[in-house]
N, C-alpha and C positions, 0 to 999 in steps of 0.2 A: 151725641149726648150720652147715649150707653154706656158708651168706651170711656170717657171720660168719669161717672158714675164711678164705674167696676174700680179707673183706675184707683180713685181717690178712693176710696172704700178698703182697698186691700194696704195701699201706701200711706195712707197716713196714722194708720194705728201702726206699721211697720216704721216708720219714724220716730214714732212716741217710744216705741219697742228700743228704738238700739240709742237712741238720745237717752233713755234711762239705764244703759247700760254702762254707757260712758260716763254717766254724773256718780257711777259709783267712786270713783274715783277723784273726783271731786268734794263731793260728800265727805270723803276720806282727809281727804287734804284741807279741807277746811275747819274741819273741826281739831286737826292734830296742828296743825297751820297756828293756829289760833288759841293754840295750847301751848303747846311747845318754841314754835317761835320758826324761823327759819333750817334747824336742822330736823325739825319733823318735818317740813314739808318737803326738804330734800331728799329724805329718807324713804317717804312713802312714793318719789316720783324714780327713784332708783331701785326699789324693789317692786315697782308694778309690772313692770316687762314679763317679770314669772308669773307672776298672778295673770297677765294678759295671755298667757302663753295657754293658761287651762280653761278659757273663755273664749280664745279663737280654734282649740281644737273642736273642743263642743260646736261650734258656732259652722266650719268646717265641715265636720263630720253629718252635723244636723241637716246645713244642705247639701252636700252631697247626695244625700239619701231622698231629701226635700223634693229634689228636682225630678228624678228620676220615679220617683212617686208620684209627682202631676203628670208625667210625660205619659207615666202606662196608666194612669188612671184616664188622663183624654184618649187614650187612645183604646178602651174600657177593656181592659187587661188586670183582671181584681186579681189573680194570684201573683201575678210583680209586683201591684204594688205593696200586698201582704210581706213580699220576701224585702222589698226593699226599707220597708219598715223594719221589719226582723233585723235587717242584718247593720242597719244605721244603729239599733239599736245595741247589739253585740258589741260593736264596735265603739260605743261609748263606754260602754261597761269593760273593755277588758282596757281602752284607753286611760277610766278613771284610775283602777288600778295599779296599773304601772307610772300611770305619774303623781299619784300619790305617793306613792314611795321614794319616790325618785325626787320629788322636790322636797322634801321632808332629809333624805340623807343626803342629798348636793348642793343645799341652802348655802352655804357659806361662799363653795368653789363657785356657786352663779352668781353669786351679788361681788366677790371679786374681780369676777370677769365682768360686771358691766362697771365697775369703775368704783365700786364701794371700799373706802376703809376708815379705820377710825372709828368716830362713833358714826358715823354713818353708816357702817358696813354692821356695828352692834344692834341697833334701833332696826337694819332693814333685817337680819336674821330674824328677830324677834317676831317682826311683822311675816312675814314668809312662813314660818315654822308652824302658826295660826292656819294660815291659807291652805297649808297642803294638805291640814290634816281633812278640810271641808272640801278639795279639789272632786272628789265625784259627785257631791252637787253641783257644783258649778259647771263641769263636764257635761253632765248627763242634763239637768235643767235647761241650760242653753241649748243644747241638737236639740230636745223636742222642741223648740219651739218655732222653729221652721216648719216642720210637720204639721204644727196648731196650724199654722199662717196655709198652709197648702190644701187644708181640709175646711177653708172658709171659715179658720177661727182666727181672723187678721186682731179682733177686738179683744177678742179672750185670749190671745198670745201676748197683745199690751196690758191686757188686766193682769196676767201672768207677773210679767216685768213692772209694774209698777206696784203689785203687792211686795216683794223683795225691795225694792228699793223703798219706802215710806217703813219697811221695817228696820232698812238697814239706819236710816235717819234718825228714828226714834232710839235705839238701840246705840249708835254713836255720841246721840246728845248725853244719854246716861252713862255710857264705859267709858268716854273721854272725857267730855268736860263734870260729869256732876260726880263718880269713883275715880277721876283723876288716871287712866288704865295707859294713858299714850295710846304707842302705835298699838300695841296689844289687843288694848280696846275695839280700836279701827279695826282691825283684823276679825276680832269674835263677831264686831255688828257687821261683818263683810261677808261674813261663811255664813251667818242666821239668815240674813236676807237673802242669800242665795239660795239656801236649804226652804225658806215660805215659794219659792219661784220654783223652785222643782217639784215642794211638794202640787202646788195650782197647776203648774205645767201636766204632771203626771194624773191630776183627778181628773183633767180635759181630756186625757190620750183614754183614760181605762171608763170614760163615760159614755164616751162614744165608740167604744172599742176598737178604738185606731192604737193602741198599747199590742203589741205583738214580740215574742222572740221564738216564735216555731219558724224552723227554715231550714229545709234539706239539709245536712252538712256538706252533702256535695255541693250543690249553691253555695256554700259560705265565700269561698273562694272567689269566683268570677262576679258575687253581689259586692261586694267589700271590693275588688279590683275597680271597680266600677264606679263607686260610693267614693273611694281615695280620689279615683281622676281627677273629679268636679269638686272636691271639697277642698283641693288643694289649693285653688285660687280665691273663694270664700274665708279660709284659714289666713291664706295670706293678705287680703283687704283687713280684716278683722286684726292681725298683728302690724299692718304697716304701721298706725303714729307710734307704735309701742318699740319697730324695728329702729323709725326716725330717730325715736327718744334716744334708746342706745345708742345711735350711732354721732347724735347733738350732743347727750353727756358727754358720754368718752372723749370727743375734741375737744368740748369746751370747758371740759375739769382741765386740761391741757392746757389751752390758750386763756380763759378767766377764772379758773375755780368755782370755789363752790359760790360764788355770788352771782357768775352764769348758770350755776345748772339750778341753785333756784329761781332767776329769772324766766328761763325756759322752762321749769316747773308749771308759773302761772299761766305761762303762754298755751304752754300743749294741753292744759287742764281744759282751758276753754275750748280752745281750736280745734281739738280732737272730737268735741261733740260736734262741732260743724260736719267733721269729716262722718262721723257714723251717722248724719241727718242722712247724707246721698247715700251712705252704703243702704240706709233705712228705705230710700228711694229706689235703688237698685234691686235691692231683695224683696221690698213689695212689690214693684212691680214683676219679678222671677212666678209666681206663681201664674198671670194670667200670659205672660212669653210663654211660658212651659206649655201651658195647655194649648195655646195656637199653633204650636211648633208640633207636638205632638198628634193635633186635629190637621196639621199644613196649613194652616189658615195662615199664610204669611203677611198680607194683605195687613188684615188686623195685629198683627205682632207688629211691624212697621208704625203703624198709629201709635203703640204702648210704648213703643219707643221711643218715639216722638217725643210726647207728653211727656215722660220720666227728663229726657233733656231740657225741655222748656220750664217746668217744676224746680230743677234741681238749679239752672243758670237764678232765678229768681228766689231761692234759698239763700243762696252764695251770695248773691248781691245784700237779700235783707241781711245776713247775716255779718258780714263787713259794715255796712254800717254802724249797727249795732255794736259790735263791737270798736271800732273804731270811737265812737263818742262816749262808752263806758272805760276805754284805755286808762285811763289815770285814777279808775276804783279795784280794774283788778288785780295787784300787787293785794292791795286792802283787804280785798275779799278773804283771803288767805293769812291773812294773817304776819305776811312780810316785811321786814322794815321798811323804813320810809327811802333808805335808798334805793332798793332792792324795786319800790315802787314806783319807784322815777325812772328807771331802765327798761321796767315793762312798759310802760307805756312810749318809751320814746323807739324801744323795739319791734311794737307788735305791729304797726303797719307795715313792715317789712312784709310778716307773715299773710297779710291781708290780701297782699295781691298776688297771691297764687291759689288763694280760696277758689274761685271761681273754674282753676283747670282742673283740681282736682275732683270739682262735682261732673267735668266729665270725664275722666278717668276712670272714676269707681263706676259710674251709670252704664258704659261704654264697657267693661269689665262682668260686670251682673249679666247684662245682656249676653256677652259671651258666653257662661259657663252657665245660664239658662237655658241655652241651647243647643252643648253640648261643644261648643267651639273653645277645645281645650287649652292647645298651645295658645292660643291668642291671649286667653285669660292668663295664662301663666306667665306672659311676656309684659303685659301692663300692670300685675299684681307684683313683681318680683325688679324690672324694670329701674324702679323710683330709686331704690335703699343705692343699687349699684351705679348710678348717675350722681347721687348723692355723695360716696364713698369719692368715688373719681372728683370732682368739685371741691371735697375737703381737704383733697389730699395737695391740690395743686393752688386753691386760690387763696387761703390763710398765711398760707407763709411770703408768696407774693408779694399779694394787696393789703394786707391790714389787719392780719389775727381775729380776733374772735369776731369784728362784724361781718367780715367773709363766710365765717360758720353759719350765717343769720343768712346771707343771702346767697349761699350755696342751697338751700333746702328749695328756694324761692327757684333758684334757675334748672333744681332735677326735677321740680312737679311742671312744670312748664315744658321741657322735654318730654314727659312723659303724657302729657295731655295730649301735644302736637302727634306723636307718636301712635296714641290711638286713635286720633282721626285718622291717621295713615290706612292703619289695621281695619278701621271700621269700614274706610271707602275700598280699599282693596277687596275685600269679602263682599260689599254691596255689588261694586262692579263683576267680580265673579258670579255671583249665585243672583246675581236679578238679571242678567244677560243672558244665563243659562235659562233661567226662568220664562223669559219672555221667549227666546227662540225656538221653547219645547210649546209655547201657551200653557204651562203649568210650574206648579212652584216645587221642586224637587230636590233643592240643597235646603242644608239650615242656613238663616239666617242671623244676622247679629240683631 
């Protein structure tokens, strides 16, 4: 009953946490959706990949540092966790930097490359050129807030994220719909609410004086070596529907134009917060794996593991439903024409029935790189997009053009599911055999 307790305690503000990250996006697109008509919302779904891109390094970087924070703090080693704080934290700051710049003067050549021209490609520079200038709040706001969630501030890491977003809402209803600003708009109310989320984030780190950048410079190197490993696979969850997105446009500006990729607009708006519900499951439960793993308590890690599996198959269920009997409002919702909303909905069950692997993918994933189990996480976070690519490239031309794009996506998360059960039992069978033959627990576990 403890176990259960701790679980729910740390995971479900960690939910609220990344489901309000993902509605920024939404947020965005409904109100530009709803303004501008069908090339606003294409616009903002073709330029969010960059904007996605300075949300999963933060996201990344944060736990990288997250994890390896709870691992030397259970194992009650205060000046690691001091350095791995320091050095998560450098590591935001000289990330925000350079891609602040960086998506501010390559604004053009990126939204090219994912498929923008026209006014499409005009509307999403405009949107982009907004976002970069606020890219190190968004950077640096999202990594502490793993750190909050690590230091038993699961609640005050969703207070965090849910003051940026209620400001980014208020802020949107006035630059878009009431000064008329477009995507511009969407953008200013995008970078404000990120900036209210960094500053809460940041008075939680310097209040508790978990805020630190003292750190040997010799350290710099082997901390940050260390910090990249695990955040790689964190970074990668955090940019997958945003990897998807790109790689749906790009075929389906191909095989349907732009009456598919705003279709798939409304689709990945919604569906993408199902997906950050389990990453929200995943990563809340990373702080109490971290400490078992770090204590060897495998026993009990096992248990949280458990639960986050059982938890996340019963999200995924509520969550198809749901969506499945709201299908023919959300075209609506956004603002879409009425064709446009007749296709989502005769679309999205397609996407419904692969809800379910992907909550154990990303679960099965966390758990990995919570406990240090790198390649593994790097094999199921990276996995998808390249079974995907292979799928679009062979069964479109085949079978049937653009609905092959639709259930290409359906047949890489379903490999990639199968694939980490593989990973999961393979590891189970090594390190709990090892386990038992020694009578103690001395590998990590997933």
């Amino acid at each position: 009953m403890k176990e259960t307790r701790t679980f729910f305690k740390y995971v479900i503000p960690s939910i609220f946490s990344f489901a309000l990250s993902g509605v920024y996006a939404i947020v965005d697109g409904f109100f530009v959706g709803n303004s501008i008509g069908d090339i606003g919302i294409s616009a903002i779904n073709v330029a969010y990949p960059v904007s996605a891109v300075l949300q999963a390094l933060g996201t990344g970087l944060g736990m990288g540092g997250a994890v390896y924070y709870a691992i030397s703090k259970a194992e009650k080693n205060e000046t690691l966790t001091r350095k791995f704080t320091a050095g998560a934290m450098w590591l935001l700051l000289i990330t925000s930097v350079i891609l602040t710049f960086a998506t501010f003067f390559l604004n053009t050549p990126l939204l090219r490359l994912l498929g923008a021209e026209g006014e499409l490609l005009s509307l999403g520079e405009e949107y982009i050129a907004i976002i970069a200038l606020g890219a190190g709040l968004q950077i640096i706001g999202t990594g502490m807030v793993p750190f909050i969630r690590n230091h038993e501030g699961s609640f005050e890491a969703m207070l965090s994220m849910a003051a940026g977003f209620l400001t980014n809402i208020i802020l949107d209803y006035l630059f878009v719909w009431i000064l008329q600003q477009g995507v511009a708009g969407a953008a200013i109310a995008t970078v404000i609410g990120q900036g209210v989320t960094f500053l809460t984030a940041l008075i939680y780190m310097l209040r508790y004086k978990q805020f630190t950048l003292k750190i040997p410079f010799s350290d710099m190197a082997a901390v940050s070596k260390k910090i990249v490993k695990i955040g790689i696979a964190p970074f990668g969850l955090a940019m997958a529907p945003n990897i998807s997105l790109i790689i749906i446009n790009r075929f389906s500006i191909f095989y349907g134009g732009e009456k598919a990729v705003a279709v798939y607009s409304c689709i990945a708006y919604i569906i993408s917060i199902v997906y950050l519900i389990f990453q929200g499951v995943g990563d809340g439960s990373q702080p109490i794996i971290s400490k078992y793993y770090g204590e060897r308590n495998f026993s009990r890690l096992r248990d949280i593991r458990k639960l986050a599996y059982g938890f996340g198959i019963m999200l995924s269920l509520a969550s198809c439903i749901i969506m499945y009997l709201a299908r023919r409002n959300i075209g609506t919702l956004f603002g879409v024409s009425a064709e446009v909303n007749i296709e989502v909905a005769k679309i999205i069950p397609i996407f419904l029935i692969s809800v379910p692997f992907v909550a154990i993918t990303r679960i099965t994933t966390a758990s990995f790189y919570a406990t240090e189990e790198s390649l593994f996480s790097y094999i199921l976070t990276y996995i998808e997009p390249v079974f995907m690519l292979l799928f679009m490239f062979a069964l479109p031309p085949a079978f049937g053009g653009q609905i092959m794009i639709w259930w290409s996506t359906v047949f890489a998360r379903v490999l990639s599911a199968g694939l980490s059960l593989i990973l999961k039992d393979h590891a189970d069978r090594k390190n709990w055999q090892s386990n038992m033959d020694k009578k103690v627990y001395g590998q990590p576990l997933v």
